[in-house]
C-alpha positions in Angstrom: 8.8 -93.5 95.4 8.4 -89.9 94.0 5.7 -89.0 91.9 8.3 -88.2 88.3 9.7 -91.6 89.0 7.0 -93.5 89.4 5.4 -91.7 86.1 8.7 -92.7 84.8 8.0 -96.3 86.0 4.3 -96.7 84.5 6.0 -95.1 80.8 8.3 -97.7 80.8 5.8 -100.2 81.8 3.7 -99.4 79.2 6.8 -100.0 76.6 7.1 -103.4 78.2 3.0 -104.5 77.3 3.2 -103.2 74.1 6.9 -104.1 73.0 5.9 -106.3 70.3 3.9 -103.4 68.9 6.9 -101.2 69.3 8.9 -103.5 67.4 6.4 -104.6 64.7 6.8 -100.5 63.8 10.0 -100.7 63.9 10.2 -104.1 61.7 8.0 -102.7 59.0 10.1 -99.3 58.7 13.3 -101.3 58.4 11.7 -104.1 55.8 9.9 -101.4 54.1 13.1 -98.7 53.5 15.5 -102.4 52.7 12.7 -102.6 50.0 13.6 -99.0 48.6 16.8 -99.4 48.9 17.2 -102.6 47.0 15.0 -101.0 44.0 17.2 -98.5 44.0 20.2 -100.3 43.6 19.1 -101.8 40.7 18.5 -98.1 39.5 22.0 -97.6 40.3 24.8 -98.3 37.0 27.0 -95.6 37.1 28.8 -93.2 39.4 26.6 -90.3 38.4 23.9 -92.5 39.8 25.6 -93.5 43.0 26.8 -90.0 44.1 23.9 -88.0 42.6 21.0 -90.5 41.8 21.5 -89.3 38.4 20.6 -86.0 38.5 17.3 -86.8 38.2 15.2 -85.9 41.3 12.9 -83.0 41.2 13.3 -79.7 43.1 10.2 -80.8 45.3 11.5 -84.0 45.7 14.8 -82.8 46.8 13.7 -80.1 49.2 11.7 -83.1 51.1 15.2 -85.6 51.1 17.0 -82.1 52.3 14.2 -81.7 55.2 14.6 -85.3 55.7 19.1 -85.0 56.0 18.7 -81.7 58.3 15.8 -83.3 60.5 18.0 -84.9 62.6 17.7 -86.9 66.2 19.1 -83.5 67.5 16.5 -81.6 65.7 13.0 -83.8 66.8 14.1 -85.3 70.0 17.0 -82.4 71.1 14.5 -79.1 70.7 11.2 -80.7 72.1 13.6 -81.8 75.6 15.6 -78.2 75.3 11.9 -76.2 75.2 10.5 -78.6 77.3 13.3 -77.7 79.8 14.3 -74.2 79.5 11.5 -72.8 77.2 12.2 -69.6 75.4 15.8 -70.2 75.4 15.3 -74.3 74.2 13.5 -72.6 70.8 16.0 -70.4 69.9 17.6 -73.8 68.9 14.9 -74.0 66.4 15.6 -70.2 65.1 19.4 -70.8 64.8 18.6 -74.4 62.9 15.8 -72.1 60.5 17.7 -69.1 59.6 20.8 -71.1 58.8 19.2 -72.2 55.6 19.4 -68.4 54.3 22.8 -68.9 54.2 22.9 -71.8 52.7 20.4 -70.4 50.1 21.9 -66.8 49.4 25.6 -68.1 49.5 25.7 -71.7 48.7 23.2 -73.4 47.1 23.0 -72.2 43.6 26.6 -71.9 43.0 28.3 -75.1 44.3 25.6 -77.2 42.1 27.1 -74.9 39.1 30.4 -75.0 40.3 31.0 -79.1 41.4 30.5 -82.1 40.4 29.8 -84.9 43.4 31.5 -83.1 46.2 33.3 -80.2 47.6 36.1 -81.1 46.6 35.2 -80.6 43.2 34.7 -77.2 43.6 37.9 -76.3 45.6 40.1 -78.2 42.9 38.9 -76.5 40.2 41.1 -73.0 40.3 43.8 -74.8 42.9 46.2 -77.7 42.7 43.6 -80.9 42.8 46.0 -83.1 45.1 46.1 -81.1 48.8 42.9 -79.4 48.3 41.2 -82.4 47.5 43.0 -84.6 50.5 42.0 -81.3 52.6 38.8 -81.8 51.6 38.3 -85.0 52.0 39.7 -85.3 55.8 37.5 -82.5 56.8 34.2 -83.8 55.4 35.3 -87.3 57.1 35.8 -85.7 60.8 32.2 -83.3 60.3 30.2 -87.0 58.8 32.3 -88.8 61.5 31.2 -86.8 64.8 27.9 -86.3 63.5 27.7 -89.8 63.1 28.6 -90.6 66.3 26.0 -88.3 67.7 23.2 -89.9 65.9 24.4 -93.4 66.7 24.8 -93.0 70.4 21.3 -91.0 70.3 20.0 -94.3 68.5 21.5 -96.4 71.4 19.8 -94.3 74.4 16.3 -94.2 72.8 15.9 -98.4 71.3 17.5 -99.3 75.1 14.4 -97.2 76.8 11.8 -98.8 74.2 13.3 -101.8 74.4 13.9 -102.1 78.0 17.4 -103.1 77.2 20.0 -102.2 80.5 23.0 -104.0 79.3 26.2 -102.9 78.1 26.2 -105.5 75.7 22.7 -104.8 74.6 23.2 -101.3 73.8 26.1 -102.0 71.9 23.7 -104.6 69.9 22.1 -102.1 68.8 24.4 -99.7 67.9 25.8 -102.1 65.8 22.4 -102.7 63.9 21.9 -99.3 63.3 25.8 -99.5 61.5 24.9 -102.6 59.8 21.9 -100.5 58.1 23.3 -97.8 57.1 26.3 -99.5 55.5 23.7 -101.6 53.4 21.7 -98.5 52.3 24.4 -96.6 51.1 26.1 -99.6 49.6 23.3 -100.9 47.7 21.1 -97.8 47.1 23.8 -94.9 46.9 22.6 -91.9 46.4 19.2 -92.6 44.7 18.3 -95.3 47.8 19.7 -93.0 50.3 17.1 -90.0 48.6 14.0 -92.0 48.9 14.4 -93.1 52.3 14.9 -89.9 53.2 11.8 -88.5 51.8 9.6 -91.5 53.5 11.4 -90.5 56.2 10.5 -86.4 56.4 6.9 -88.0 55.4 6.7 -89.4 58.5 8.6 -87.1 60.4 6.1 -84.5 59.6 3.0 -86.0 59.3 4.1 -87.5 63.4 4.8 -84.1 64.5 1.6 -82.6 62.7 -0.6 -85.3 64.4 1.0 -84.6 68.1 1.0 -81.3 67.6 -2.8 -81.3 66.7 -3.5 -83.5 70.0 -1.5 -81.0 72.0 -3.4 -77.7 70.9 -6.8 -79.9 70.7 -5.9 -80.2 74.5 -5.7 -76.8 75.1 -8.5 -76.2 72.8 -6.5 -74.4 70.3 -5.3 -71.7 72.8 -1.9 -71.4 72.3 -2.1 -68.6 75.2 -3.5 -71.3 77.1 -0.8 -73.4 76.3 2.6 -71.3 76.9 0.7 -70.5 80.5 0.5 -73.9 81.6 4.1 -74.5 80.6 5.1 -72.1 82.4 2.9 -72.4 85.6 3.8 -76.2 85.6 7.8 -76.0 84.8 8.0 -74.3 88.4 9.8 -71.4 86.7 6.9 -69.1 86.3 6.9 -65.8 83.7 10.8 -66.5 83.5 9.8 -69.5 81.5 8.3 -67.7 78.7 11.3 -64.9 78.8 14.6 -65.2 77.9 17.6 -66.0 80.0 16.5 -69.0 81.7 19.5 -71.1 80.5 21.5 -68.5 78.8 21.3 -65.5 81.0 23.1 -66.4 84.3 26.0 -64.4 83.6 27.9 -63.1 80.6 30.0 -66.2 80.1 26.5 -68.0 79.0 25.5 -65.2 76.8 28.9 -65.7 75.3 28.3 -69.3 74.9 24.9 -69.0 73.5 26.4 -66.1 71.1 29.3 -68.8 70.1 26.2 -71.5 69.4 24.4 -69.2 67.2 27.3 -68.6 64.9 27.8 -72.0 64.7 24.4 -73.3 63.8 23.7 -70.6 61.5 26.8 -70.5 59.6 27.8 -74.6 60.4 24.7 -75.6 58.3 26.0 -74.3 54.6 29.0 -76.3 55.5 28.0 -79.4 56.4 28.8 -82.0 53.7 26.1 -84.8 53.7 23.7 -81.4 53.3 26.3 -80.0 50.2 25.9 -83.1 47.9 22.1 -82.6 48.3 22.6 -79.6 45.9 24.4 -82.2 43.0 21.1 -84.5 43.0 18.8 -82.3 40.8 19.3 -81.6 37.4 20.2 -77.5 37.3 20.7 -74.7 39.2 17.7 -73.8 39.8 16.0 -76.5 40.9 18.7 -76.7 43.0 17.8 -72.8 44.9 14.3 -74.3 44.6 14.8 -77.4 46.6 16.5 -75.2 49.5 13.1 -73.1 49.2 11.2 -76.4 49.2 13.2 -77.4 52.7 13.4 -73.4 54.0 9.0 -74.1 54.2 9.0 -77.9 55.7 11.6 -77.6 57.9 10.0 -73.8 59.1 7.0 -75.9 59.1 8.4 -78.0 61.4 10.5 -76.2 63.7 7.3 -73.8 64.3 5.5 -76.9 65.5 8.6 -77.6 67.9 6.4 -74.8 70.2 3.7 -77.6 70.5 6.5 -80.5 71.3 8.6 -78.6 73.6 5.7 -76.5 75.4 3.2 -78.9 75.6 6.0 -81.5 77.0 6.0 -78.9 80.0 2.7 -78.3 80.3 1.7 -81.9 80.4 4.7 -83.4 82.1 6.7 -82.8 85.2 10.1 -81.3 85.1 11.4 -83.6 87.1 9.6 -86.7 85.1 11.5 -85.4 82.0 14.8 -85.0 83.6 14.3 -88.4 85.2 14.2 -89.9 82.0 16.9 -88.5 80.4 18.8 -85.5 82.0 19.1 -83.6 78.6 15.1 -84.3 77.9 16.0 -85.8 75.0 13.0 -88.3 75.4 10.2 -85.4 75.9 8.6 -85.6 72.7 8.2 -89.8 73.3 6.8 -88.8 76.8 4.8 -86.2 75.4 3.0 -89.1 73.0 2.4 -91.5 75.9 1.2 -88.7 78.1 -1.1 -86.9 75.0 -2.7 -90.3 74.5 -3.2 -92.0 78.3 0.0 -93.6 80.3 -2.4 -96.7 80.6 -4.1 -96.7 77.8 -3.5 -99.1 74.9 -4.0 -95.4 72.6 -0.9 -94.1 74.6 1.4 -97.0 73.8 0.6 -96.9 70.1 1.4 -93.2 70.0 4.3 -94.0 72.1 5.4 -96.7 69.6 4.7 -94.6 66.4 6.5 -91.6 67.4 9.5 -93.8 68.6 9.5 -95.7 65.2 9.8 -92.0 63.9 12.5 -90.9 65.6 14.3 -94.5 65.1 13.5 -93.6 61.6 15.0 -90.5 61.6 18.2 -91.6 63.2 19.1 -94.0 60.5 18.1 -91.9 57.4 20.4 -89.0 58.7 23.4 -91.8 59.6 22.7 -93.0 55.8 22.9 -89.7 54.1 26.0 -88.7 56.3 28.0 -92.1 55.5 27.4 -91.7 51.8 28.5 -87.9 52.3 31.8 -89.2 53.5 32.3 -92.5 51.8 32.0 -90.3 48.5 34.4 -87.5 49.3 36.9 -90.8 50.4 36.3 -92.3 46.7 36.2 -89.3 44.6 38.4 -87.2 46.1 41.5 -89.4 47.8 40.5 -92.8 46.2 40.1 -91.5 42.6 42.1 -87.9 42.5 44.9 -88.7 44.9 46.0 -91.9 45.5 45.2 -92.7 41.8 46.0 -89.4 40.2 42.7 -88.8 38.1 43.5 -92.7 36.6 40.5 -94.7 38.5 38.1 -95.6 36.1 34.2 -95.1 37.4 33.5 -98.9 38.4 37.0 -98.6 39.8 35.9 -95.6 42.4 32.5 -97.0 43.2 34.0 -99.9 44.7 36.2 -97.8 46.5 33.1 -95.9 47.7 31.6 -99.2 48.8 34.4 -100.2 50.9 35.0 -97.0 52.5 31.3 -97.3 53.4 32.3 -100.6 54.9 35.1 -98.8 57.2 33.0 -95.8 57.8 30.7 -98.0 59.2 32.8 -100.2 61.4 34.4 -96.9 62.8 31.1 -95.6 63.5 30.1 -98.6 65.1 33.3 -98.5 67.8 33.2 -95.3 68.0 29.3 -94.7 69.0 29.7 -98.2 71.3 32.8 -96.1 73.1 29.7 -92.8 73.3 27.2 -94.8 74.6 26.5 -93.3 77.8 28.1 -90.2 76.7 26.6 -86.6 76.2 26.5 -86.4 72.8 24.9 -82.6 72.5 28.9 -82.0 72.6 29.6 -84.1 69.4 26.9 -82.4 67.4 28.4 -79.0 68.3 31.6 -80.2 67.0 30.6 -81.3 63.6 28.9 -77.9 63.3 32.1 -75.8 64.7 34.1 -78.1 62.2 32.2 -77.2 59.4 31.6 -73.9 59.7 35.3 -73.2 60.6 36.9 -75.2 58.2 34.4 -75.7 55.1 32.1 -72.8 54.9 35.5 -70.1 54.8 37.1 -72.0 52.5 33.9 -72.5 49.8 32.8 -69.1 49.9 36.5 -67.5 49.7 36.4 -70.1 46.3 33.8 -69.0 44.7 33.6 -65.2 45.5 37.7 -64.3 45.7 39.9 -64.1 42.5 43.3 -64.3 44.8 42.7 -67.3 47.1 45.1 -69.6 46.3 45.7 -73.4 47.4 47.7 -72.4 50.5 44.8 -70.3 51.6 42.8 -72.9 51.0 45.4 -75.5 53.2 45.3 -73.2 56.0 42.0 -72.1 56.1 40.7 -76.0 56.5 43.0 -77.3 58.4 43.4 -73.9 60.8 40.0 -74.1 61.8 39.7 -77.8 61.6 42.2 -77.8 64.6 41.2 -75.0 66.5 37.7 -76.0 66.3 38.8 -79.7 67.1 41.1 -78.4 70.0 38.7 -76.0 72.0 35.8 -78.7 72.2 38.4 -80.9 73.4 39.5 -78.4 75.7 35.9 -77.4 76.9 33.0 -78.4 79.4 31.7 -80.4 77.2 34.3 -83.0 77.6 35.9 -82.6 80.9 35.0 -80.5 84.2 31.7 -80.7 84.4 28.9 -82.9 85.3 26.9 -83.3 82.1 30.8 -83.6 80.3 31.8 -86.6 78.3 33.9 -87.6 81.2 32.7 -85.6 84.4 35.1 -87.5 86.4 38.1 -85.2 85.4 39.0 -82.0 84.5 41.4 -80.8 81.8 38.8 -78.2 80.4 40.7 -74.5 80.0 38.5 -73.2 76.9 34.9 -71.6 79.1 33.1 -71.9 76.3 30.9 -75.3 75.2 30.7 -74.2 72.0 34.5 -72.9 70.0 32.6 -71.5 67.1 33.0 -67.5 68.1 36.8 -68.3 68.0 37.4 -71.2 65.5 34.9 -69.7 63.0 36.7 -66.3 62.1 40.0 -68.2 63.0 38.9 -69.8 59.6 38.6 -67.0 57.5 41.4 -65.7 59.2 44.0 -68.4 58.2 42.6 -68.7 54.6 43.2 -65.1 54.1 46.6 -65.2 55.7 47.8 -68.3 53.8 46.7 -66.3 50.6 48.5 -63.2 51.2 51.2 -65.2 52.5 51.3 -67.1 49.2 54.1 -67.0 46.3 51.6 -69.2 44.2 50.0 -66.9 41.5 46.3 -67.3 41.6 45.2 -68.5 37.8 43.0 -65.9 36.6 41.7 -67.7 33.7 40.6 -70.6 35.8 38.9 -68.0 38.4 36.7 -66.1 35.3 35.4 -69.5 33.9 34.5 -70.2 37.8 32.7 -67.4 38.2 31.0 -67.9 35.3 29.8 -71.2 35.9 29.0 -70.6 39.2 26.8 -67.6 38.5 25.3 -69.3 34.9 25.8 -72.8 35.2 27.4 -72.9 32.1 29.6 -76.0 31.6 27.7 -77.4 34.7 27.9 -81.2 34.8 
């Protein structure tokens, strides 16, 4: 038996002696975040309540539930095993994630709270004609939640089935199912205000995890971080090239195209994605709206700068080939890194073990409740309430609607991420990010900052890159034609790239300035001024 699988052997053999710990932690997170949840139900009488927990949570106390939304699986468990594997190239993930939320602070924060209501649709429908934009709207925030749902569900899966010790098919689509079944009854009982305070315990203990292994890690290295990135790279096998760029990247210029086509993706994807936009609607003005994003811009740099200790301590401590044993994408680094930090036989290195999993488990089902509401809110307000009943639904009226689509949401979820199980699901989180920063982010800013867009613009511009983003992943390595694809067994792929984003993104912009300048419909200039005004004053601002 090699050495990584027989380390692999003793981490899961510690998960089987302390299982019941692992799932007392887990017990108490789930009892303890129902708890919230039902409390905030009962906080919860009107729509204003359910979509935006009433407007009334502080900028602070935003800017920790926005940590807590963007802090995904991806984030804590996909950087750590990306560093961990292919060090400097692995943090650039971190960068991308990090400056995205410029963006979404110079360009989008402060006027979509101004400009909107409960959801992006709000915003697009005030200058154009409510019924297409809206369903537009609606049908693209559904596919971003959807994928990214998906993601986070099968992530969910893969990590509970290595605690757990669960092998089975069945099993793993047990737990799927759970995680489905929890997020339905946050969102449906707590809305927006239960949804909110789980997600603040959740960055809580997001944080304060990653603060105390990142503290064990440098405490190991005596606080020599020089120390440290040396014996990463000495024990990855890779050497200098560890520490340098071009390790995953820099084969040839087709990567360097890829990595280009991530970037733009991640940076731009972020001030599109729609369980992050209805963040901005939950504080009471604009400006504690552009301070919650500077609120998240320091936890979440916090947190992304202590990725260095996750990722590079993970390949300092551990094998390569114990972390690719595990998981072949390293998604379970920062898990090995706590067993390994603490002792693999020691009762110390199981709780860590345990408390970091719990985290992560945490994690997964606060951003799966945040993106279900997301959705099951544009469905309500925007189809439900604007479409199919023309403006006539009365607010009781759309919050059951909301409830119900929750309900379906869910089940879809639940198929969906049984069907992923065993899939790569670093594919599906590109695609929610391609999706939204191809179809949401061109449309939004061309909205708020150009007086001709027009509602054919608007048609094209989300469904154009919509498609094409949709299309090329489709198309790509990421699902066919390779061995870490979705289906490695055949090949339909045509597009080289894994990520669209260099193409689909300025297809975007391209199609909603095309279907503009290609439109007969007069743009109403009247409804564009008081846009702009509100936008840039947050005067009339619900």
């Amino acid at each position: 038996m090699s050495p990584a699988i027989t380390h692999v052997t003793l981490a899961a053999n510690e998960a089987s002696e302390h299982r019941p710990l692992i799932i007392t932690l887990f017990a108490l997170f789930v009892v303890a975040t129902l708890g919230i949840t039902v409390w905030a139900g009962r906080q919860t009488k009107d729509a204003a309540d359910f979509y935006a927990g009433g407007r009334q949570f502080s900028a602070f106390q935003n800017g920790l539930a926005v940590s807590g939304d963007y802090m995904s699986a991806a984030s804590f468990l996909g950087i750590a095993g990306a560093i961990a594997l292919f060090g400097y190239d692995g943090f650039l993930y971190s960068i991308g994630f990090l400056v995205a939320w410029l963006v979404a602070l110079l360009l989008v924060a402060e006027p979509l709270r101004n400009s909107g209501r409960y959801t992006m649709g709000d915003v697009l429908a005030y200058r154009m004609r409510q019924r297409p934009v809206r369903t537009a709207a609606g049908t693209s925030t559904i596919v971003v939640s959807i994928f990214y749902l998906l993601a986070q569900m099968a992530g969910a899966g893969v990590l509970v089935s290595l605690l757990l010790g669960i092998t089975s098919d069945a099993g793993k689509i047990l737990i799927v199912a759970l995680v489905g079944v929890l997020m339905i009854v946050y969102v449906s009982i707590g809305g927006m205000k239960g949804t909110t305070w789980v997600q603040m315990v959740k960055a809580v203990l997001l944080i304060g995890g990653t603060i105390l292994i990142t503290f064990l890690v440098l405490l190991k290295f005596n606080f020599n971080i020089s120390d440290l990135l040396g014996k990463a790279a000495e024990n990855s096998g890779k050497g200098d090239a560890f520490l340098e760029p071009g390790l995953q990247y820099g084969a040839d210029n087709l990567t360097k195209l890829d990595f280009l086509s991530l970037g733009i993706a991640l940076v731009l994807g972020t001030a599109g994605l729609p369980h992050i936009l209805i963040r901005f609607y939950t504080v009471p003005n604009a400006k504690a709206a552009r301070k919650s994003v500077n609120w998240a811009i320091g936890i979440i740099g916090g947190f992304y700068l202590m990725t260095i200790a996750l990722g590079f301590g993970a390949a300092a401590l551990i094998s390569q080939e114990e972390i690719i044993e595990s998981n072949p994408s390293g998604n379970t680094a920062a898990p090995l890194l706590a067993l390994h930090i603490g002792g693999v036989d020691s009762a110390w290195g199981a709780i860590l073990l345990a408390t970091i999993s719990a985290v992560a488990f945490a994690t997964i089902l606060a951003v799966v409740a945040g993106l279900t509401l997301a959705s099951s809110s544009s469905f309500a307000h925007d189809i439900y309430a604007n479409v199919i009943r023309k403006g006539k639904a009365t607010e009781k009226e759309e919050m059951r609607a909301a409830r119900w689509a929750t309900v379906l949401i869910g089940i879809v979820s639940v198929a969906l991420g049984a069907l992923a199980r065993d899939l790569n699901v670093a594919g599906l989180v590109a695609l929610a990010f391609a999706v939204a920063a191809s179809a949401n982010l061109p449309t939004i800013l061309y909205s708020l900052f150009w007086k001709r867009f027009t509602t054919q613009g608007a048609l094209w511009s989300i469904y154009g890159g919509l498609i094409v983003a949709v299309g090329l992943v489709l198309f790509s390595p990421v699902v066919s034609g390779d061995p870490k694809a979705m289906f490695p067994d055949v090949d339909f792929a045509w597009f080289p790239l894994k990520n669209p984003g260099i193409i689909s993104i300025p297809f975007g912009f391209l199609m909603g300035w095309l279907g503009t300048v290609l439109s007969k419909e007069e743009p109403d200039a009247k409804k564009y001024a008081e846009l702009e005004v509100r936008s840039l004053t947050g005067t009339g601002a619900h």
